[in-house]
N, CA, C and O atoms as a GROMACS GRO file, in nm:
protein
  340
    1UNK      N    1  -1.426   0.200  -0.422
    1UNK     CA    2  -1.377   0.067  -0.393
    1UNK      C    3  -1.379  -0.019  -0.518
    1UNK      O    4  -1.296  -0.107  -0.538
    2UNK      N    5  -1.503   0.018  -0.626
    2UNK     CA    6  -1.516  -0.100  -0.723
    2UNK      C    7  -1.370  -0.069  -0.827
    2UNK      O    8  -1.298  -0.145  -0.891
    3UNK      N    9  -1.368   0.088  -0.804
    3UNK     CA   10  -1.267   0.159  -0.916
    3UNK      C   11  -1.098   0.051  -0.899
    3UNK      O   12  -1.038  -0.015  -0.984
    4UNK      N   13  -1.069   0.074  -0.757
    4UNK     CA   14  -1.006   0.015  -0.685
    4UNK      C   15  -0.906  -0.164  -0.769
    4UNK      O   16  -0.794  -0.203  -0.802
    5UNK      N   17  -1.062  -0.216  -0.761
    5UNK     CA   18  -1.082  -0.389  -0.734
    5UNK      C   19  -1.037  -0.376  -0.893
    5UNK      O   20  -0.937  -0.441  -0.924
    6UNK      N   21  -1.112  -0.289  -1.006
    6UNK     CA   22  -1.105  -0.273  -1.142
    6UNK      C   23  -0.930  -0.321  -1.144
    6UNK      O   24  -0.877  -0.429  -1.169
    7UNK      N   25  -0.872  -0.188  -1.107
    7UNK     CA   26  -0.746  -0.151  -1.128
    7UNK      C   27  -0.650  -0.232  -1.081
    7UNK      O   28  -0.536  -0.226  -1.129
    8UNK      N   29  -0.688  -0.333  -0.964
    8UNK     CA   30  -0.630  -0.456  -0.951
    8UNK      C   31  -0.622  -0.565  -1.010
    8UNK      O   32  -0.525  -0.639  -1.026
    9UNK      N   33  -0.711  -0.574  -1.038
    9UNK     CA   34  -0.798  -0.701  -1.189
    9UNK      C   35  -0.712  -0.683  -1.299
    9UNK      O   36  -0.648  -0.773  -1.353
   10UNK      N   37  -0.713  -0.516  -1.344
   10UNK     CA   38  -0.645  -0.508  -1.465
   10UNK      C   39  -0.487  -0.518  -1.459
   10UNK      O   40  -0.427  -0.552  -1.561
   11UNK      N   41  -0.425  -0.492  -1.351
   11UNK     CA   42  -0.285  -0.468  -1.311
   11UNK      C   43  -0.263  -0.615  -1.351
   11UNK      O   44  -0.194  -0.637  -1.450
   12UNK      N   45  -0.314  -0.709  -1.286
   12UNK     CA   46  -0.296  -0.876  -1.257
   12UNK      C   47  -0.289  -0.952  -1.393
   12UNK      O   48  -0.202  -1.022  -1.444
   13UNK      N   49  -0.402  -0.916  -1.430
   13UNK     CA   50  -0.414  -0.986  -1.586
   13UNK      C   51  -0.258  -0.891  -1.701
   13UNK      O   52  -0.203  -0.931  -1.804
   14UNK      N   53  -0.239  -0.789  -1.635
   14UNK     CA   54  -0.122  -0.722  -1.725
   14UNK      C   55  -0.026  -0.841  -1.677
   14UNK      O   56  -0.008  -0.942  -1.746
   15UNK      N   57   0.016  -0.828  -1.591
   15UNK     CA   58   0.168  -0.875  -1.517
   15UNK      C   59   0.169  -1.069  -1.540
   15UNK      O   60   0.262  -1.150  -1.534
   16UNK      N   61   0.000  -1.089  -1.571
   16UNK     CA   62   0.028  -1.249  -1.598
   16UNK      C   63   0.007  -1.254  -1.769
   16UNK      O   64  -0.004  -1.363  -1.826
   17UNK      N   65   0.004  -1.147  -1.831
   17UNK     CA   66   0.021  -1.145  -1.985
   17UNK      C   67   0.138  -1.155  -1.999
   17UNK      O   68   0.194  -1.252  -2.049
   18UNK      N   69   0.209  -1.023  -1.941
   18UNK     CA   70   0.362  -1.033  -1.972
   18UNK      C   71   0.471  -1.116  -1.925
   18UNK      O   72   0.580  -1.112  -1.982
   19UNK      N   73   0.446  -1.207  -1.802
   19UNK     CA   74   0.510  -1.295  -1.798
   19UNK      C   75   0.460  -1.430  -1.897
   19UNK      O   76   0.524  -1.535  -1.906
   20UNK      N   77   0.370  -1.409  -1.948
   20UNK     CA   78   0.381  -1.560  -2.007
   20UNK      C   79   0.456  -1.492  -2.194
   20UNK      O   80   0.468  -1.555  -2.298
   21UNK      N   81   0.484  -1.373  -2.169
   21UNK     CA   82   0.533  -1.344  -2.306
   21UNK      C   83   0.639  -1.346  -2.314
   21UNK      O   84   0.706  -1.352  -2.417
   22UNK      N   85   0.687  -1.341  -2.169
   22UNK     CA   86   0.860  -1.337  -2.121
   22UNK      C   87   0.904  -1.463  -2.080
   22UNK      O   88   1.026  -1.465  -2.068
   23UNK      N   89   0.849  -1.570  -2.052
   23UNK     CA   90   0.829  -1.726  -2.032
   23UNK      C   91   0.972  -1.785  -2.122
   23UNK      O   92   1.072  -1.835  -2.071
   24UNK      N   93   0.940  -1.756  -2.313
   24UNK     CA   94   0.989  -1.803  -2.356
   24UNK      C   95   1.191  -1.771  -2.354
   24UNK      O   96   1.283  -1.849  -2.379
   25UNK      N   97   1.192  -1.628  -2.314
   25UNK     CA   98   1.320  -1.574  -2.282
   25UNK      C   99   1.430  -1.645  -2.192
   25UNK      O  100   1.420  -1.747  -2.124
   26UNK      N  101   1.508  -1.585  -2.206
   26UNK     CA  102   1.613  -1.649  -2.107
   26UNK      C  103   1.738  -1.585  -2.081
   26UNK      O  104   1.786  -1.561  -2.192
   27UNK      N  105   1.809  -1.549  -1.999
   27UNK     CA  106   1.996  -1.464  -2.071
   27UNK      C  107   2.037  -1.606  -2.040
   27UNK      O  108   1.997  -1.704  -1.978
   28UNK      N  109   2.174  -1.554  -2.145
   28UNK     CA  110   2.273  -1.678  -2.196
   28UNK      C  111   2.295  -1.662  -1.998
   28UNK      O  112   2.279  -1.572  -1.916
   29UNK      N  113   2.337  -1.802  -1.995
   29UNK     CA  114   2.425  -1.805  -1.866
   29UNK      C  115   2.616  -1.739  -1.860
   29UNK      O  116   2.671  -1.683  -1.764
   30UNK      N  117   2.664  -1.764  -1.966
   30UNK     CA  118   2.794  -1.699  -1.981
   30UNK      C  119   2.749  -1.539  -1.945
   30UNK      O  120   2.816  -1.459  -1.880
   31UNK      N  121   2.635  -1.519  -1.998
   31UNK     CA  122   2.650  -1.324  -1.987
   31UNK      C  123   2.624  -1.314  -1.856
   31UNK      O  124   2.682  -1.225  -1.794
   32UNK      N  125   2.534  -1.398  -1.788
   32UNK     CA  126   2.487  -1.386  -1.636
   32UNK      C  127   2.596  -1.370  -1.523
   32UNK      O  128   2.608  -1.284  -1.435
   33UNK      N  129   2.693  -1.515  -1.566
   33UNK     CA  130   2.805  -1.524  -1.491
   33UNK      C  131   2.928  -1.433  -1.484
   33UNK      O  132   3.010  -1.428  -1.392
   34UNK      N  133   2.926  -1.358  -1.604
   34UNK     CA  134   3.005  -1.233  -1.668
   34UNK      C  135   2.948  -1.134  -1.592
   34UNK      O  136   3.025  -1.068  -1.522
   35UNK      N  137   2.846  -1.113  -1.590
   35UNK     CA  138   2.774  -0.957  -1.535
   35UNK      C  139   2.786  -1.002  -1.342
   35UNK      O  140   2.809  -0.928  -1.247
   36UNK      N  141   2.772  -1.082  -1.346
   36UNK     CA  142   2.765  -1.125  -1.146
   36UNK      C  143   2.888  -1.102  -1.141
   36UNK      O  144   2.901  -1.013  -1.057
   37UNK      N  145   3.028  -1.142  -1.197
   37UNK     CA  146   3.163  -1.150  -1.203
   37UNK      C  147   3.200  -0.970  -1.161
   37UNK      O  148   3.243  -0.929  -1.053
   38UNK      N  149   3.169  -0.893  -1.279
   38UNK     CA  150   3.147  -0.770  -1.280
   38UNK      C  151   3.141  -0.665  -1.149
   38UNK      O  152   3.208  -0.578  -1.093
   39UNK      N  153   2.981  -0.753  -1.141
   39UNK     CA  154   2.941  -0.651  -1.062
   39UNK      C  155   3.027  -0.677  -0.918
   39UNK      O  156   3.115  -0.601  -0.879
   40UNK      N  157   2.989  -0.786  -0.856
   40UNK     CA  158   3.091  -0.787  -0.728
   40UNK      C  159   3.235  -0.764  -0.758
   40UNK      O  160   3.280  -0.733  -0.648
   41UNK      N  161   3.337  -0.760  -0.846
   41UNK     CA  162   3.422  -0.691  -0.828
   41UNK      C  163   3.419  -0.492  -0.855
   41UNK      O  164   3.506  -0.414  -0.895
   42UNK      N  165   3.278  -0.475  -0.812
   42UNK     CA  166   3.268  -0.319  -0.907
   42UNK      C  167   3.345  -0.249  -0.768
   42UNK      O  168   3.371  -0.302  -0.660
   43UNK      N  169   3.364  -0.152  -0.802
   43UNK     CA  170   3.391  -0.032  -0.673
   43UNK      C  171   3.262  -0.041  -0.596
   43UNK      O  172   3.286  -0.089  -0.486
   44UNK      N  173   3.112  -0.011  -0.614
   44UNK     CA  174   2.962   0.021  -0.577
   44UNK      C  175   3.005  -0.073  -0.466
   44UNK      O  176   3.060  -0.030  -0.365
   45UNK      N  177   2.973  -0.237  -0.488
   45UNK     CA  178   3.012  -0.353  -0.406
   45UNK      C  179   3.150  -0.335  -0.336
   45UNK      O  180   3.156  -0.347  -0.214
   46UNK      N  181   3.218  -0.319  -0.380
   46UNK     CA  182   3.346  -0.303  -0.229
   46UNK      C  183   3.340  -0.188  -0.140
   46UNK      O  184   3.445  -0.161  -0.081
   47UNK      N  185   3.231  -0.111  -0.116
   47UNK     CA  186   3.254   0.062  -0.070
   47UNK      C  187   3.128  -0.042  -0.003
   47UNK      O  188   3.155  -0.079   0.111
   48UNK      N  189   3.022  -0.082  -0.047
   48UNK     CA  190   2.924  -0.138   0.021
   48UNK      C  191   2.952  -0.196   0.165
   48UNK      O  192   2.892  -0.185   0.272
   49UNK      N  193   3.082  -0.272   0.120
   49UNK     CA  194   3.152  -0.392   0.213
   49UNK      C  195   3.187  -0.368   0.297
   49UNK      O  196   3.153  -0.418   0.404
   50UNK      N  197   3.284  -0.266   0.279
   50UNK     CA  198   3.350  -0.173   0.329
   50UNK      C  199   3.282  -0.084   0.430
   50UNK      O  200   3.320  -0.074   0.546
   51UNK      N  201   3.170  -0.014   0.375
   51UNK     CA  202   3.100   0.064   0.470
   51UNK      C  203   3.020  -0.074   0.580
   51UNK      O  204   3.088  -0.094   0.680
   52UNK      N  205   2.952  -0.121   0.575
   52UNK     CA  206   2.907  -0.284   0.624
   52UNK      C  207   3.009  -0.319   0.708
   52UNK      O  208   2.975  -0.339   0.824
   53UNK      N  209   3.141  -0.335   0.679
   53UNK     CA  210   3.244  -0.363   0.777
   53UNK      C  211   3.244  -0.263   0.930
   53UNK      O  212   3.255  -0.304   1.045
   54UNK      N  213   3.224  -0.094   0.873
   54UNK     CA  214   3.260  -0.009   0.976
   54UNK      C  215   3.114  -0.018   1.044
   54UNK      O  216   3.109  -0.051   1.163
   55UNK      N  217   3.019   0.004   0.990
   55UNK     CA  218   2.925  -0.038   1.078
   55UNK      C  219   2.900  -0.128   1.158
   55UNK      O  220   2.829  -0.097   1.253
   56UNK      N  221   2.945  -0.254   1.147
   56UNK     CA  222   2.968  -0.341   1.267
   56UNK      C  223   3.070  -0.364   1.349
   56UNK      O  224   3.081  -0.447   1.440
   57UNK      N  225   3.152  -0.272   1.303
   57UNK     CA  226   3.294  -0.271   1.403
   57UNK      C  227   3.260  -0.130   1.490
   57UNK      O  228   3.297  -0.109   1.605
   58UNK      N  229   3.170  -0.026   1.394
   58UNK     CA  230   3.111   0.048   1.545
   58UNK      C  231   3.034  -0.013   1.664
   58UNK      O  232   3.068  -0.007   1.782
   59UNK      N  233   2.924  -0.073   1.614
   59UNK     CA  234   2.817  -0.104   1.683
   59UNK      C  235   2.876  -0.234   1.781
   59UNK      O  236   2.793  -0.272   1.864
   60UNK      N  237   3.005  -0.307   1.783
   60UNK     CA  238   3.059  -0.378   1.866
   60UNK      C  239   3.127  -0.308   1.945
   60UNK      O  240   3.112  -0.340   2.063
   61UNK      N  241   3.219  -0.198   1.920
   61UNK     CA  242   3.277  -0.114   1.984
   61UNK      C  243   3.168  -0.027   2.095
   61UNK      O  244   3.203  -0.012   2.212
   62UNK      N  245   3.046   0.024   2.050
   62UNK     CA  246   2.944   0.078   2.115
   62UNK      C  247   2.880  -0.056   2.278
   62UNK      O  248   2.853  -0.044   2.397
   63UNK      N  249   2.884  -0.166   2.177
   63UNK     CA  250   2.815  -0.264   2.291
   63UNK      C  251   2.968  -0.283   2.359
   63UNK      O  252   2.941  -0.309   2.476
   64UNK      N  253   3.051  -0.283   2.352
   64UNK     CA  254   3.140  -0.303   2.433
   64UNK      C  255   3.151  -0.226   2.540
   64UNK      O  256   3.145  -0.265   2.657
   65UNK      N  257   3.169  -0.097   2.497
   65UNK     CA  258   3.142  -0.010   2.598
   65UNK      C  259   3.023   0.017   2.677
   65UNK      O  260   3.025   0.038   2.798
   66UNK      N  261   2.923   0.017   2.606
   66UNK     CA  262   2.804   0.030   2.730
   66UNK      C  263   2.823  -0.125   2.832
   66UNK      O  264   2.800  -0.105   2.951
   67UNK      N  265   2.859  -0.260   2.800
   67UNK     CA  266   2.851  -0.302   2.897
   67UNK      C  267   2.959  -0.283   2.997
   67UNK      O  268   2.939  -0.299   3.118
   68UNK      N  269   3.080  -0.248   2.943
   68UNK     CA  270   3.178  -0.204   3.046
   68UNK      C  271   3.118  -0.082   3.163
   68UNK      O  272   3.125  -0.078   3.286
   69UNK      N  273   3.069  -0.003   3.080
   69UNK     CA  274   3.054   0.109   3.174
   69UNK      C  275   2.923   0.066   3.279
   69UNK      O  276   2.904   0.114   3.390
   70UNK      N  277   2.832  -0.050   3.201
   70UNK     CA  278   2.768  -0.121   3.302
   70UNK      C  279   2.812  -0.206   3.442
   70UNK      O  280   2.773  -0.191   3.558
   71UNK      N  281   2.888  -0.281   3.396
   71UNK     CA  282   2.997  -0.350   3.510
   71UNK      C  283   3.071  -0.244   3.561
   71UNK      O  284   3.080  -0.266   3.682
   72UNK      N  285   3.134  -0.134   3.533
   72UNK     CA  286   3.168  -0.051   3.622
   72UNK      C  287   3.117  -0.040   3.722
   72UNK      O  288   3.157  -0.080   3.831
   73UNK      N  289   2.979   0.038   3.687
   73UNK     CA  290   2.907   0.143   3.767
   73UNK      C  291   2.802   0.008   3.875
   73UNK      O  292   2.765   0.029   3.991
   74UNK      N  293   2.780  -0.095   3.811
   74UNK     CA  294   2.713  -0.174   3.929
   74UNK      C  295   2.839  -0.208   4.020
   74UNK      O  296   2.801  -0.228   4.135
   75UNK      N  297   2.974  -0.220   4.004
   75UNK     CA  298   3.102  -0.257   4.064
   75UNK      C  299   3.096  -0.162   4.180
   75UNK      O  300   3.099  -0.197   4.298
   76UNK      N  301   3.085  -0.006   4.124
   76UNK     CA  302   3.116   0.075   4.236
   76UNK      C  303   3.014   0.120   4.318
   76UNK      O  304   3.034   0.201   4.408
   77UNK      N  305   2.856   0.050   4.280
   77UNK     CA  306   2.783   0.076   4.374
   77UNK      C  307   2.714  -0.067   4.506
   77UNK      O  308   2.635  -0.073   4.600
   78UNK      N  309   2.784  -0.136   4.451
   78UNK     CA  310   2.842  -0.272   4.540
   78UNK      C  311   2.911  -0.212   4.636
   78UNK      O  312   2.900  -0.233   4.757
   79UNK      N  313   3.004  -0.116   4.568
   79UNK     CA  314   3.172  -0.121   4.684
   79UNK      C  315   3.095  -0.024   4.739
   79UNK      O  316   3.096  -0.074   4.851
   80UNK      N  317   3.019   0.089   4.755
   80UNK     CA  318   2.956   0.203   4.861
   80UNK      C  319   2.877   0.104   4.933
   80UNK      O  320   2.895   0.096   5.055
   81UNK      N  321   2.790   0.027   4.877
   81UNK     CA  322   2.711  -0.065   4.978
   81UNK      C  323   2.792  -0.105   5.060
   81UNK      O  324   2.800  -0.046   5.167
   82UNK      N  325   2.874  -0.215   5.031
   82UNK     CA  326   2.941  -0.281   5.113
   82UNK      C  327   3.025  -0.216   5.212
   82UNK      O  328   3.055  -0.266   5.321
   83UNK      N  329   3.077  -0.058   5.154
   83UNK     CA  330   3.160   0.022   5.244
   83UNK      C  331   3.073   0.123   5.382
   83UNK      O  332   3.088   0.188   5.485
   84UNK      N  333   2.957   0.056   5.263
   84UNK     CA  334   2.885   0.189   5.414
   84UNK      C  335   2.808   0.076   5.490
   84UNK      O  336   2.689   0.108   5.490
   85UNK      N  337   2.822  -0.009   5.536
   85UNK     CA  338   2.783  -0.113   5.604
   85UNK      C  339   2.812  -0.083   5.766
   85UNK      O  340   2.784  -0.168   5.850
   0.00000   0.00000   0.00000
C-alpha cells in the first residue's frame, strides 16, 4: 500500500512539474483553426458521421417496429377477448 501512495505522490508531483513547464506554451491560433478546419473536413470525420447517421436510423427503424408489432399483438388480443365474450 505504502509502495502504492509512493507512486502516486511521485506521478502527481511529475504531471504538476510538467505542466507548469508547459504553462508558458501555447499553439498559434491560425494553426489551431487550420488543423480543426482539416480535421472535420477529413474522410476519418465524415465516415464517423456517416456511420452515426446509420446507427440512428437503425435503432429508430428497430423502435418503430417493436412498437408496431406491440400495438398489433395487444390489438388482436383485445379482438379474441372481445370475440369470445
Amino acid at each position: 500500500m505504502e509502495a502504492a501512495k509512493n507512486v502516486d505522490t511521485g506521478l502527481r508531483s511529475f504531471e504538476t512539474e510538467l505542466a507548469n513547464q508547459l504553462r508558458h506554451y501555447s499553439p498559434d491560433e491560425l494553426f489551431v483553426s487550420d488543423l480543426r478546419g482539416r480535421l472535420l473536413s477529413s474522410r476519418v470525420f465524415a465516415q464517423r458521421r456517416e456511420i452515426g447517421a446509420v446507427v440512428v436510423a437503425s435503432l429508430a427503424v428497430l423502435l418503430a417496429g417493436s412498437l408496431t408489432c406491440m400495438f398489433v399483438f395487444s390489438i388482436s388480443r383485445a379482438k379474441k377477448k372481445f370475440l369470445s365474450r
